[in-house]
C-alpha positions in Angstrom: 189.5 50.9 -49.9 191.5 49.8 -47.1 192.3 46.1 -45.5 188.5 46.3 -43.7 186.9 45.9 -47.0 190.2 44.3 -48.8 190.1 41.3 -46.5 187.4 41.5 -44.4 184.1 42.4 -46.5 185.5 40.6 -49.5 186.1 37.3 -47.3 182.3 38.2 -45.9 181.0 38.7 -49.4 182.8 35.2 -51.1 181.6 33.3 -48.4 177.5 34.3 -48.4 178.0 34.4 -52.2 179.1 30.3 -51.9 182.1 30.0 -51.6 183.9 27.7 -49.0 186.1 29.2 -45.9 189.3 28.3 -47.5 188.3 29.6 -51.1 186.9 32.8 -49.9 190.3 33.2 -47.7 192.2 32.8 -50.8 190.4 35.7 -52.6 190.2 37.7 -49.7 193.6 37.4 -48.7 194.8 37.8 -52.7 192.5 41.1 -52.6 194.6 42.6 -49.8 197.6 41.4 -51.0 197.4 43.5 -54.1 198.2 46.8 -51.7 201.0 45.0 -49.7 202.6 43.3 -52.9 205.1 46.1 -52.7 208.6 47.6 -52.3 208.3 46.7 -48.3 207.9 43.5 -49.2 211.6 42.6 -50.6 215.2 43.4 -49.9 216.7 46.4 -49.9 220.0 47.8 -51.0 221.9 50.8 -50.0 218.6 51.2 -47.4 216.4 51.6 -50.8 213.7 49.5 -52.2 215.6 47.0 -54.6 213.0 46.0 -57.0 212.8 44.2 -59.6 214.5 41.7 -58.2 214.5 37.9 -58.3 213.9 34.7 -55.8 216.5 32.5 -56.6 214.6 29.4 -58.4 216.2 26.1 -60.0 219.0 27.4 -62.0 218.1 31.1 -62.4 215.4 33.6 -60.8 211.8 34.0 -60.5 211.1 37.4 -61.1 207.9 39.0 -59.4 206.0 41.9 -60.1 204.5 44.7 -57.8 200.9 45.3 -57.8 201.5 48.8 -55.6 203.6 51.1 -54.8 204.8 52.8 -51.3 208.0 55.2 -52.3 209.5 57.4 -54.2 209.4 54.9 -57.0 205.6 56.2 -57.7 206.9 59.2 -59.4 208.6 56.8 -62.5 205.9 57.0 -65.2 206.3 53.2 -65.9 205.4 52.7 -61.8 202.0 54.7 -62.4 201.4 52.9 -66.0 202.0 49.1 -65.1 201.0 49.5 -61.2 198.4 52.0 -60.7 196.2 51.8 -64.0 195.6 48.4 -64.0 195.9 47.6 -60.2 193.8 50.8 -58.5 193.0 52.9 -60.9 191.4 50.9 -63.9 190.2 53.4 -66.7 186.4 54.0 -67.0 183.7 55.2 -69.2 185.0 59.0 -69.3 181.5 59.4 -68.2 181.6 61.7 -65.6 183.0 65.5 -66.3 184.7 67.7 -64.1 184.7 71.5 -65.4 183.0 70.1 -68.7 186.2 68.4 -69.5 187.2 64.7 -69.4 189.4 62.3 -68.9 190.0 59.0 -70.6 191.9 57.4 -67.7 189.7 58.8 -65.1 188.1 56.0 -62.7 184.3 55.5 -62.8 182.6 52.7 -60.7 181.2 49.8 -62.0 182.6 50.5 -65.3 182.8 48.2 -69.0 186.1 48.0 -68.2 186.1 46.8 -64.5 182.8 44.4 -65.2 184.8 42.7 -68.0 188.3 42.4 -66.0 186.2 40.9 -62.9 184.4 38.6 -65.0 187.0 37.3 -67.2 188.9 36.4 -63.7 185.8 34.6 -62.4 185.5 32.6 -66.0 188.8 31.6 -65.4 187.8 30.2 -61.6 191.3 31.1 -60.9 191.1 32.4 -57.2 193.9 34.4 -57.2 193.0 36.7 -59.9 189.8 37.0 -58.6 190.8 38.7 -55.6 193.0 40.6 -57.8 190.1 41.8 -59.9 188.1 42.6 -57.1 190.7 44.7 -55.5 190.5 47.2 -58.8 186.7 46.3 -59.4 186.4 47.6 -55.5 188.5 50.7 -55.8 186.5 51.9 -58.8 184.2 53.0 -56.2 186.7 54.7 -53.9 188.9 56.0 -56.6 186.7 57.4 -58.8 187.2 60.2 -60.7 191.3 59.9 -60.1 193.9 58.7 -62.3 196.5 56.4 -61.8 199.3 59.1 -63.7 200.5 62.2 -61.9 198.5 64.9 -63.5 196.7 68.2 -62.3 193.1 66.5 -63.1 193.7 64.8 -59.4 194.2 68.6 -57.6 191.5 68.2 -55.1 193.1 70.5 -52.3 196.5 71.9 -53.4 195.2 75.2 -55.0 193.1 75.6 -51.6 196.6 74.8 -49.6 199.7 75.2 -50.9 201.4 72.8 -48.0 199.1 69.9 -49.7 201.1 70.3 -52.8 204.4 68.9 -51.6 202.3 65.7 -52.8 202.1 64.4 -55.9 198.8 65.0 -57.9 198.9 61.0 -58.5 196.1 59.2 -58.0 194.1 60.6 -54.3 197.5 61.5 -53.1 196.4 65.0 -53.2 193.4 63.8 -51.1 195.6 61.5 -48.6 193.6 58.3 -47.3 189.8 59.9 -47.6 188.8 58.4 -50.4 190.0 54.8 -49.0 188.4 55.1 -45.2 185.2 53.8 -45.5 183.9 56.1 -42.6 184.7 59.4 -43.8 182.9 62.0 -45.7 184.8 65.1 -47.5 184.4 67.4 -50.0 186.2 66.7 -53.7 186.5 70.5 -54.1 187.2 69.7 -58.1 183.1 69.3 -58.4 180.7 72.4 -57.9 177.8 71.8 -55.1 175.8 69.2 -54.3 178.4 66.8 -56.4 181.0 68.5 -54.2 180.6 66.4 -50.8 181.0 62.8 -50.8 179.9 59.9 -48.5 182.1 56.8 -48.5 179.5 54.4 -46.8 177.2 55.1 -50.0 180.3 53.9 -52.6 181.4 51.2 -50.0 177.8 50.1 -50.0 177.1 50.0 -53.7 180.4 48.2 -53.8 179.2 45.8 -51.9 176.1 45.1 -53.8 177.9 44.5 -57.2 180.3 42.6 -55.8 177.8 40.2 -54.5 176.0 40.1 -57.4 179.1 39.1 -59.9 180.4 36.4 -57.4 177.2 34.9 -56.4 176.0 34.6 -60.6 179.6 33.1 -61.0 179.5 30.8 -57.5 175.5 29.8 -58.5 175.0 30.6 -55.1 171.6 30.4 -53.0 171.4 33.7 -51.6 170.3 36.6 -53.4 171.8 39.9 -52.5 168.2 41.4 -50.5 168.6 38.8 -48.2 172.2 39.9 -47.4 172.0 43.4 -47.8 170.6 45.1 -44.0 173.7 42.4 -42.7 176.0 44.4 -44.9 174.8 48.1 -44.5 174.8 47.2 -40.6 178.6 46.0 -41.3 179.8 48.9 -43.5 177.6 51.8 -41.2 180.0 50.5 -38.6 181.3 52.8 -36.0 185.0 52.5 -37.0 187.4 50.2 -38.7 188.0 48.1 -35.9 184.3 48.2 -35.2 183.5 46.9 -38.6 186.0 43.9 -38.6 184.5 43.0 -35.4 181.1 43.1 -36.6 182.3 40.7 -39.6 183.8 38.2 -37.5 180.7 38.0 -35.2 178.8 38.1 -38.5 180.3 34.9 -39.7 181.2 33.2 -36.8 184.8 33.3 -37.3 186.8 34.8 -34.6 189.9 33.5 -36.2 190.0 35.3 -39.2 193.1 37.3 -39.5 195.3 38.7 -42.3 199.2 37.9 -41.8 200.7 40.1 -44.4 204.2 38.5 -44.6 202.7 34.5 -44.5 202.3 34.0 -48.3 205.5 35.5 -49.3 207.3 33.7 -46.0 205.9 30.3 -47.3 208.2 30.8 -50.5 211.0 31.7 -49.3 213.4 29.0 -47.9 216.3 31.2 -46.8 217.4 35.0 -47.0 221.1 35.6 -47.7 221.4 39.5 -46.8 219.7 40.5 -50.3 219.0 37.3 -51.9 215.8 35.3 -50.9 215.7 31.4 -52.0 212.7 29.6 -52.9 211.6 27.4 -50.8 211.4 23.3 -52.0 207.3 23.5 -53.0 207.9 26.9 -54.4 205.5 26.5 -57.5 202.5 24.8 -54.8 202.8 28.4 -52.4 199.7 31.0 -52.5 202.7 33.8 -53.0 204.1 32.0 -56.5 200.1 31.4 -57.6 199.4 34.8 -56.8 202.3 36.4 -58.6 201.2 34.4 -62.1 198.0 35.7 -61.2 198.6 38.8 -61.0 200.7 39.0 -64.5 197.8 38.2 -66.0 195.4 40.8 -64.9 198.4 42.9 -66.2 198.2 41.6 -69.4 194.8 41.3 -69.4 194.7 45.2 -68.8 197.2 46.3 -71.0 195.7 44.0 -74.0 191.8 45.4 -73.0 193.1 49.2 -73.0 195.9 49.1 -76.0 198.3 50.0 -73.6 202.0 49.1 -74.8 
């Protein structure tokens, strides 16, 4: 999924589910800050990424962790273990074969896993990780059937064109942004006919409808998701991304709604000294700080729920 459902159908879906403005911004924004929560994000030495690295905090260093993954840095086996598995590409039920064979870390929507992950976040009524969580409960939808390790199980095109293997067979790279564009359809060419072509609106739809579902049983909310649903196929049969967004701001009557990627992680930071950031004076109060305790968490909330060590 990209920022249009990140953000803006997230933020759509919190707020008919119950929650207030500023509650559903927080998971909203949370959600999409799980993709930008990268290497862009922080100081760079030599011109490269420097991460991990540490906000200079009290008498030592708070030390973040990334939640994605924009460079070369996705080819390091711990990148695609502690980022992509638990972050975008959350194991599933091994439920769905491809050339009678499986995959235990294959992504299936609306799996065990993801249900538990989302719903031990929303027990915890800790808004950050419940943007988190619905970031990989989302992406179970448009990921599905990839890993987050660099194996030949996520081929989709290279054996049909040998310029698409110059990328990495990690996660969709294979596929580029299809699987994330809510618009597009494609064929997974790993799947025999009719499996073969795939609809995004359909996942993003269904997505949609379990989302609802979780937060408004967690929220108590009023509305139940029929009365919601023609608003939200209207919103995700959109013409285009910007089309979409549009139609969720008139939707809610919220012309204002905007995602800042830098304003959470700018709010921390007091002062940059060419490659050292200092935390600002209400550090452990900002959005950035919660959303970085937050997010280790859901790591270890992954790693404990699969037996990954």
């Amino acid at each position: 999924m990209e920022k249009d459902f990140h953000f803006y159908v997230t933020y759509a879906l919190a707020a008919k589910a119950g929650y207030n403005n500023e509650d559903s911004y927080i998971i909203a924004y949370a959600s999409q800050y799980v993709d930008d929560n990268n290497e862009s994000q922080y100081p760079k030495k030599g011109g490269l990424p420097q991460f991990p690295f540490g906000i200079k905090f009290q008498d030592g260093f708070f030390r973040p962790i990334m939640t994605q993954s924009m460079s070369v840095k996705s080819l390091v086996y711990e990148i695609q273990k502690f980022v992509y598995i638990p972050f975008h590409f959350l194991p599933g039920d091994n439920n769905q074969p491809i050339d009678k064979k499986h995959n235990k870390y294959s992504t299936t929507p609306d799996s065990k896993n993801a249900r538990h992950l989302l719903r031990k976040a929303l027990s915890s009524g800790n808004l950050y990780w419940i943007g988190i969580a619905l970031h990989t409960f989302a992406d179970t939808w448009s990921h599905q059937n990839f890993t987050g390790y660099e194996e030949d199980w996520n081929s989709v095109f290279s054996w049909r064109n040998p310029f698409r293997a110059l990328a990495p067979n990690i996660g969709h790279a294979d596929a580029g942004h299809l699987p994330d564009e809510i618009c597009a359809t494609w064929n997974d060419y790993r799947f025999a006919k009719p499996q073969r072509k795939i609809d995004n609106r359909k996942r993003a739809l269904h997505a949609c409808k379990r989302i609802f579902q979780e937060l408004r049983t967690a929220r108590k909310g009023n509305l139940y998701w029929s009365y919601v649903a023609k608003d939200f196929k209207k919103i995700i049969n959109a013409d285009d991304y910007d089309d979409r967004i549009d139609k969720i701001k008139n939707y809610l009557n919220n012309a204002s709604l905007k995602y800042k990627k830098n304003k959470w992680l700018d709010d921390a930071v007091q002062d940059r000294e060419g490659e050292t950031l200092y935390a600002a004076d209400n550090f452990e109060t900002t959005h950035w700080y919660k959303f970085q305790l937050a997010a280790k968490a859901h790591l270890a909330e992954v790693m404990d729920m699969l037996k990954i060590y």
